[in-house]
C-alpha positions in Angstrom: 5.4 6.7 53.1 6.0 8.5 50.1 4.1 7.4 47.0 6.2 4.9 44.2 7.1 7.1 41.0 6.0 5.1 37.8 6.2 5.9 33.6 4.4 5.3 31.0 6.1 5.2 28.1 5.0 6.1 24.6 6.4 5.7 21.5 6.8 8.7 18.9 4.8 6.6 16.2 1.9 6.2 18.6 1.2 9.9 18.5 0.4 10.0 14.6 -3.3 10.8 14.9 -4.1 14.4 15.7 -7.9 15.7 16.4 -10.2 18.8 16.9 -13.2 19.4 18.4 -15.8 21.4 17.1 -16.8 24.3 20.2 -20.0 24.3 18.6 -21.5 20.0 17.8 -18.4 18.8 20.0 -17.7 16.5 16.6 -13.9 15.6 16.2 -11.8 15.8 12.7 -8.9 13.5 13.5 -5.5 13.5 10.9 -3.1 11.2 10.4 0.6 13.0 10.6 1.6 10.2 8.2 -0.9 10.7 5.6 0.3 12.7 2.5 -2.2 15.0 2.4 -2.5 15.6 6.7 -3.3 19.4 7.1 -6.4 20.8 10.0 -9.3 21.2 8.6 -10.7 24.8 8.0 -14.6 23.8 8.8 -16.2 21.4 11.0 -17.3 18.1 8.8 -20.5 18.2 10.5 -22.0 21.5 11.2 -19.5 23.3 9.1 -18.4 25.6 11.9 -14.9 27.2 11.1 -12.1 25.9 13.2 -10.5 28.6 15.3 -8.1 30.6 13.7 -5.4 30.6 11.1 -3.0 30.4 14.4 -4.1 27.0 15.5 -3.8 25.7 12.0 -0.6 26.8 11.6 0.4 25.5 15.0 -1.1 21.8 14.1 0.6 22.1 10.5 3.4 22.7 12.5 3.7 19.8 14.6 3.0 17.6 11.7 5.8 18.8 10.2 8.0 18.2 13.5 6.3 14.6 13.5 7.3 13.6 10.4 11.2 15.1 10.4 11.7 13.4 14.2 10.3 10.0 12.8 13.1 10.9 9.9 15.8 10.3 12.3 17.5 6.9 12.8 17.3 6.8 16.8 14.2 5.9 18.2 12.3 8.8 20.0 10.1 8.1 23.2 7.9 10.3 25.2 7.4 9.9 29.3 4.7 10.9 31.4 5.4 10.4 34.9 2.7 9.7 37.4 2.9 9.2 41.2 1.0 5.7 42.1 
């Protein structure tokens, strides 16, 4: 019997908060994509280690721009992860 395919459904607005892990304390910087000033962090806010590289920032500055201009749009935007139950 072959397993029932489900979804779970997520809304583009529940995927606002972005974080980082430090390699070094494993302490997280979480953004808000919403927020005005959103941008990664350059440093840890706890031991001050820096945050990979210019790359990854770039890459998370990115997506909050891609956040913000999808959430522009007037249709409503979901995500889908499928899992087998």
């Amino acid at each position: 019997m072959r397993g029932m395919e489900q979804q779970t459904i997520i809304d583009l607005k529940e995927l606002s908060r972005i974080s980082i892990e430090c390699g070094k304390c494993q302490s997280e910087a979480t953004m808000n994509a919403m927020s005005a000033d959103a941008r990664p962090p350059q440093r840890c806010p706890c031991c001050g280690e820096e945050f990979d590289n210019r790359f990854v920032r770039d890459q998370i500055s990115a997506y909050i721009t891609a956040y913000r201009t999808l959430l522009g749009i007037e249709h409503k935007i979901t995500l889908r992860l499928k899992s087998v139950a």
